[in-house]
C-alpha positions in Angstrom: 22.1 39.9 15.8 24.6 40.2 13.4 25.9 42.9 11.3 27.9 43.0 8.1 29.5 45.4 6.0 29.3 45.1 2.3 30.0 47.0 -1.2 27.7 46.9 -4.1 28.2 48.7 -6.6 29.9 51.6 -5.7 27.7 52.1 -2.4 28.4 50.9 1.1 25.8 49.3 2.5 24.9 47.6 6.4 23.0 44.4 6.7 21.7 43.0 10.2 20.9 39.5 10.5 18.7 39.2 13.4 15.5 37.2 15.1 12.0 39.3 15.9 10.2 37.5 18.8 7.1 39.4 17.9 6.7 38.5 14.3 7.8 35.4 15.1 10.8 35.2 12.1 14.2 36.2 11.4 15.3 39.3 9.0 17.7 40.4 6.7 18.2 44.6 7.0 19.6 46.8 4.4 21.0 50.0 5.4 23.1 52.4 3.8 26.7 52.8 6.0 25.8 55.5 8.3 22.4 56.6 7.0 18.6 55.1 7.0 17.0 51.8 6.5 16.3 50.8 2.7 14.5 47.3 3.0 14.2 44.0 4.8 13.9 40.6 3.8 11.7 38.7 6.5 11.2 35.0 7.1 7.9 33.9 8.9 8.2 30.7 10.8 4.6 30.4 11.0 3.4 30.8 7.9 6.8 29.5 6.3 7.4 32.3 3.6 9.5 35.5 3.1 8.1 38.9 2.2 10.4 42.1 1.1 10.1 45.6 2.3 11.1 48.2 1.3 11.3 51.5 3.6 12.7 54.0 0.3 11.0 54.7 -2.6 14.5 54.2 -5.0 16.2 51.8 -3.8 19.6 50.0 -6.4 18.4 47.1 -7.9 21.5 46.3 -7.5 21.2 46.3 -3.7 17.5 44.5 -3.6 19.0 41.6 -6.5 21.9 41.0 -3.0 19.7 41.2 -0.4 17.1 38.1 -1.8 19.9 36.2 -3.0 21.5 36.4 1.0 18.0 36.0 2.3 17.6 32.8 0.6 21.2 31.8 1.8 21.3 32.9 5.0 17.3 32.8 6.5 16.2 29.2 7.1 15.4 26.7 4.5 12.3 25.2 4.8 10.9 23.3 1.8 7.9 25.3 0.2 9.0 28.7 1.5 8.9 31.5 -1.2 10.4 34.8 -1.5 
């Protein structure tokens, strides 16, 4: 797992990299700094594809606009995959 610490906007915001065994997939977390979880980005690797969550109702644009573009860096690249 890792964890990073970035600004956007003018909010401080948490994202965890990680693996999930179960769901068989890695994830991409968004979390305000200190507070709850606002969505995930999640990678299937048996069904090849990425689905968002979200966990709050209003969540920044902003924020959700960061979080697919990093998905799509960071979770792997298979050809095909959609977000």
């Amino acid at each position: 797992m890792q964890v990073i610490a970035v600004k956007i906007g003018e909010q401080q915001f948490k994202v965890i990299m990680g693996s999930d065994v179960q769901r068989d997939g890695m994830y991409l977390e968004l979390s305000l700094e200190g507070g709850s979880d606002l969505a995930e980005v999640f990678y299937s690797d048996t069904t090849h594809t990425f689905s968002l969550t979200l966990f709050e109702p209003a969540v920044p644009l902003e924020a959700v606009e960061w979080l697919i573009s990093e998905a799509r860096r960071r979770l792997p690249q298979i050809p095909g995959a959609t977000l």
